[in-house]
NULO-144639 format. One record per residue (C-alpha): y, x, z; residue number from 1. Coordinates in Angstrom, 2 decimals, decimal comma, padded with zeros to 5 digits. Example, Ala and Ser with C-alpha at 12.3 -4.5 7.8 and 13.67 -1.06 7.14 Angstrom:
<rs>
Y X Z seq
-004,50 012,30 007,80 1
-001,06 013,67 007,14 2
</rs>
This chain:
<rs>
Y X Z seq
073,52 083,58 013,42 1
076,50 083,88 016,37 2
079,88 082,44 015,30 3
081,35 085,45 016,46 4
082,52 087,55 013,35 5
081,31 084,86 011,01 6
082,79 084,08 007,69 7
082,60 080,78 005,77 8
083,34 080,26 002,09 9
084,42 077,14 000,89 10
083,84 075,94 -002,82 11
085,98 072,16 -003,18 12
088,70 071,37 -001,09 13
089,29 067,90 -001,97 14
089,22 064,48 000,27 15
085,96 066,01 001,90 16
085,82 069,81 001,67 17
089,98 070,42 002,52 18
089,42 068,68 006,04 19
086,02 070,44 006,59 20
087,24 074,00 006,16 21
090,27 073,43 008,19 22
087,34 071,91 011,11 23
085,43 075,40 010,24 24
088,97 077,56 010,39 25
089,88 075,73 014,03 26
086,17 076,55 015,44 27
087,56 080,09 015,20 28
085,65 081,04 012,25 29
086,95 083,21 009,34 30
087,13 080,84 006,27 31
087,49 081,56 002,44 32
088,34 078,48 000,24 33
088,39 077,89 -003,59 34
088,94 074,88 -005,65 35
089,56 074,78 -009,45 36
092,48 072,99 -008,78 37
095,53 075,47 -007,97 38
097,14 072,77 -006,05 39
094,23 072,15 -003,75 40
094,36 076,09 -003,01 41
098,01 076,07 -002,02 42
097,57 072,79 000,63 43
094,77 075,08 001,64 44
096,83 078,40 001,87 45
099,91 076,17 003,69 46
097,54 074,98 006,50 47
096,32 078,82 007,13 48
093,55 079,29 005,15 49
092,55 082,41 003,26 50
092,05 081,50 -001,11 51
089,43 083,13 -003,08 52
089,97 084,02 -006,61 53
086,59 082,34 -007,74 54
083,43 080,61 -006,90 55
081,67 083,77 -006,79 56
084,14 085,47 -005,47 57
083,58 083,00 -002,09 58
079,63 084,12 -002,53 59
080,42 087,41 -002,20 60
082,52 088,15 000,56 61
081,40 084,82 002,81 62
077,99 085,15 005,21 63
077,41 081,12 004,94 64
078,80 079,25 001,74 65
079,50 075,40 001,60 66
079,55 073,51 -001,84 67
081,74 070,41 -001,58 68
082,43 069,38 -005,31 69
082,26 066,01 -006,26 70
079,64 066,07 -009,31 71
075,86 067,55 -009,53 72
077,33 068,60 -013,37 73
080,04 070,44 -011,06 74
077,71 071,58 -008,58 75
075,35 073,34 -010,90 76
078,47 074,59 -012,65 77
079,56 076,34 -009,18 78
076,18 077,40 -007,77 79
074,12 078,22 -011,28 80
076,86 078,84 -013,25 81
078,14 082,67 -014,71 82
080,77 084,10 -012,19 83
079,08 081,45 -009,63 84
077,28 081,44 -006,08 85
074,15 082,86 -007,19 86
075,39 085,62 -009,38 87
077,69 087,14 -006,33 88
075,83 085,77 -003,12 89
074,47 088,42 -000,51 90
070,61 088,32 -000,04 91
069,88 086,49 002,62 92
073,00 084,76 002,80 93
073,08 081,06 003,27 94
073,98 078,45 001,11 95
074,73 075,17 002,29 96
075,33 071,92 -000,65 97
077,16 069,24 001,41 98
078,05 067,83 -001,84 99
076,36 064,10 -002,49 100
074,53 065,36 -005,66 101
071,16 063,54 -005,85 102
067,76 064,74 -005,07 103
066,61 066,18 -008,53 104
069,74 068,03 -008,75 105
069,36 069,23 -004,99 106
066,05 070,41 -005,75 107
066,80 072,27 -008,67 108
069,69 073,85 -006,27 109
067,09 074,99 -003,30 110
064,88 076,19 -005,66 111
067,39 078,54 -007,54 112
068,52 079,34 -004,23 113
065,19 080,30 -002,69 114
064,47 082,76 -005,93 115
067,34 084,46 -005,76 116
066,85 085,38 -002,21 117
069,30 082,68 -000,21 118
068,78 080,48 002,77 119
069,31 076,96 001,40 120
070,08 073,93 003,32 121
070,54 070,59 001,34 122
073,22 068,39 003,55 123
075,38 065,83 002,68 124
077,66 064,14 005,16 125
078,56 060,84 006,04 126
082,13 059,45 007,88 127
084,58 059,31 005,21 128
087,85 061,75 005,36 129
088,94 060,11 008,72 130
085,57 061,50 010,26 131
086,12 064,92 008,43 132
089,44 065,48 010,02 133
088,24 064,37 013,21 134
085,19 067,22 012,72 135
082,85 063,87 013,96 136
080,64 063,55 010,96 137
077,12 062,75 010,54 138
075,57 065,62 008,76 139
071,96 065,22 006,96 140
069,94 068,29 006,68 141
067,33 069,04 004,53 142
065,99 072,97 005,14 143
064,04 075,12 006,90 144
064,34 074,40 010,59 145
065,18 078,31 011,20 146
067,77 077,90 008,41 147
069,33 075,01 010,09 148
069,13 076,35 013,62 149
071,19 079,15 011,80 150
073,78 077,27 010,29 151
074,66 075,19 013,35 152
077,62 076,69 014,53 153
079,19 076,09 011,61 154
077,65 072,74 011,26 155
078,63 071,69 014,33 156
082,22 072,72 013,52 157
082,36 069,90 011,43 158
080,08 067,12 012,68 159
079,17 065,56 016,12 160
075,91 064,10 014,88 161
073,35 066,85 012,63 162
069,81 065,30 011,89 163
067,46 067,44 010,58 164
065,24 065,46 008,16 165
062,47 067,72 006,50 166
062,75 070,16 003,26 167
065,18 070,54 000,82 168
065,75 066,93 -000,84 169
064,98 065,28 002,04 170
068,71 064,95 003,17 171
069,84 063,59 000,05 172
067,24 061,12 000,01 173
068,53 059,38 003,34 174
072,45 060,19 002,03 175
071,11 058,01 -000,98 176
069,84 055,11 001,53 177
072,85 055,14 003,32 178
074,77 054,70 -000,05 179
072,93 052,26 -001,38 180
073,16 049,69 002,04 181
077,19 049,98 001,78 182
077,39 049,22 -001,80 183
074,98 046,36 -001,10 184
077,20 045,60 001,86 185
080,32 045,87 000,35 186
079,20 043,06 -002,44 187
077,92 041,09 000,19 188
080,95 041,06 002,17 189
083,08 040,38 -001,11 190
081,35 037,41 -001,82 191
081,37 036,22 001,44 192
085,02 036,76 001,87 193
085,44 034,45 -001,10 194
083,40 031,73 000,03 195
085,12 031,57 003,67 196
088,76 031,64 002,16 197
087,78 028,78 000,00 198
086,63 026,79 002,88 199
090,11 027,27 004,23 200
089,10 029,33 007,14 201
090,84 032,18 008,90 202
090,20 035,69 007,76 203
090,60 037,63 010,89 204
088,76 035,09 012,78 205
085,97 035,44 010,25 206
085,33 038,64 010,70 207
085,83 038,51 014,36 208
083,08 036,23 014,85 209
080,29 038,15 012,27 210
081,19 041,48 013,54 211
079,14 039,89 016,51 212
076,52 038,26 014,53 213
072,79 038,99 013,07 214
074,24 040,10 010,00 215
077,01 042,34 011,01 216
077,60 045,94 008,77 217
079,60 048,93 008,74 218
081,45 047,28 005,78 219
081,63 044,11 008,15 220
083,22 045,99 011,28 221
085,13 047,87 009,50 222
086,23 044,46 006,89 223
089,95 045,96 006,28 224
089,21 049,98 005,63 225
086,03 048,42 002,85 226
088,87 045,42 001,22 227
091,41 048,69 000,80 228
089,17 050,32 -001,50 229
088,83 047,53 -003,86 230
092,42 046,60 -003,20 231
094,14 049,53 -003,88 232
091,73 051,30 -006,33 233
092,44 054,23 -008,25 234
089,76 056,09 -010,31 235
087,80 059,15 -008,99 236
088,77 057,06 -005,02 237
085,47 055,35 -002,63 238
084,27 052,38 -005,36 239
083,82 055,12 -007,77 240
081,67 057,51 -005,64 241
079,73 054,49 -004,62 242
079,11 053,92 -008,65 243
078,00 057,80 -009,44 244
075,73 057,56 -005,89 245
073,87 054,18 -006,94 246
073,45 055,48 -010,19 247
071,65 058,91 -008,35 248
069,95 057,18 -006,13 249
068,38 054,63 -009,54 250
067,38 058,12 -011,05 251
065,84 059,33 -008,05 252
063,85 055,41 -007,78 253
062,85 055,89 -011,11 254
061,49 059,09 -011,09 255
059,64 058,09 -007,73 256
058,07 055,33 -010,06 257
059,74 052,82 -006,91 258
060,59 049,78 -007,66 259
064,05 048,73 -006,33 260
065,54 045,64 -008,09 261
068,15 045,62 -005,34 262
069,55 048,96 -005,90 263
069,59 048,08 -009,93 264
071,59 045,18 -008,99 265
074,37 046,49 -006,48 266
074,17 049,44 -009,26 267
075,49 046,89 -012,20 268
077,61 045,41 -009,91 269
079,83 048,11 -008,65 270
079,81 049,54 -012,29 271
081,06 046,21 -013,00 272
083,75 045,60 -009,98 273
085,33 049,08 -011,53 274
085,40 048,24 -014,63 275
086,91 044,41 -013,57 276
089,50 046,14 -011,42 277
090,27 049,13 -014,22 278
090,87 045,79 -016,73 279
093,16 045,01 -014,45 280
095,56 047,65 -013,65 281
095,98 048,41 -017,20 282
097,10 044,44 -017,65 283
099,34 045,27 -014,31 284
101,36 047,89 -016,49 285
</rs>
């Protein structure tokens, strides 16, 4: 699969998928985009690209389609659904879930997928919006490798780093690891911010000093961008993606039969730091 003549549907165009297709659209490619949301269509249309009238409608007329939703409820909706991917794609057309979805659910995707006569590649990304814009994000595939050797032009459109992992599931499963050691982080680095300010120390000096240390994270080298999410939280922003990926990547433990007592943890926890900071805003009104 050339670039040349190519054309890329888009299903989401939210924080993620809106930055992503307009990455795709600047590569050169042709690029279809849908969202349920009418407003996410128009900021689509205004920056140039082309709106589709449907999920399946994307399927149909697109040679590679991306799912970007935020759900796997959503994504199932979109790819399984009536009127969706499946019902409208072209045989042999490829079908890429960048959404963060969970490995049962991914499965369940690839395998739909595969009978209905699709390529399938299961990759989430990694980066945050800054990294989509920037078409610089780290992009975990799970596929076959001729499947993924296909898709990346248009992977590369929108990510500097693609790592091909194994089968189906197998990127999710790392997207999950990743998502797990930030939550983890960004507890740790809560607490710790806590305990330094009540010895009376400097903040910014702090941080300056463990960015260089043993211990040092992404949440840690990056201290302001991780305090912003907790600071000025809104529902449906980071904290709450990091609650509906811990609780995946617990499901996906579980069915495993692998015990992780850490992951059940930093899952409580977040649950609880959104529920604590919810509380909150509702006494701040």
């Amino acid at each position: 699969m050339t670039a040349a003549g190519l054309t890329v549907g888009v299903v989401g165009l939210g924080e993620m998928g809106l930055p992503m297709a307009l990455r795709v659209r600047a590569a050169g490619l042709r690029v279809l985009g849908y969202d349920v949301r009418d407003e996410a269509g128009r900021g689509f249309e205004a920056a140039g690209g082309e709106v589709a009238a449907s999920a399946g409608d994307v399927a149909a007329r697109s040679d590679v389609t991306i799912v970007m939703v935020r759900t796997p409820a959503q994504a199932e909706a979109v790819v399984l659904g009536a009127g969706g991917v499946l019902e409208h794609a072209r045989c042999g057309s490829l079908l890429i879930v960048m959404s963060t979805v969970g490995v049962p659910c991914m499965r369940r995707l690839a395998d739909s997928a595969r009978r209905a006569g699709l390529r399938f590649l299961d990759a989430p990304v990694s980066g945050g919006r800054a990294r989509a814009e920037d078409g610089t994000l780290t992009i975990i595939v799970g596929g076959a490798a001729v499947d993924v050797e296909a898709a990346r032009p248009v992977l590369a459109a929108m990510g500097t780093q693609i790592e091909h992992i194994g089968d189906a599931g197998a990127g999710t499963t790392v997207k999950m690891a990743n998502q797990v050691l930030l939550t983890v982080s960004l507890i740790a680095a809560r607490e710790m911010a806590a305990l330094t300010g009540a010895a009376g120390l400097q903040t910014e000096k702090v941080w300056d000093v463990l960015r260089t240390c043993t211990g040092t994270t992404w949440v840690v080298e990056h201290w302001p961008v991780a305090r912003e999410w907790v600071e000025t939280y809104r529902p449906g922003t980071s904290l709450d993606i990091l609650v509906k990926d811990t609780g995946l990547a617990l499901e996906t433990a579980r069915e495993a039969g692998v015990p992780a007592p850490m992951l059940g943890l930093a899952s409580q926890l977040i649950v609880g730091l959104t529920r604590e900071l919810t509380a909150a805003a509702g006494r701040g009104r």
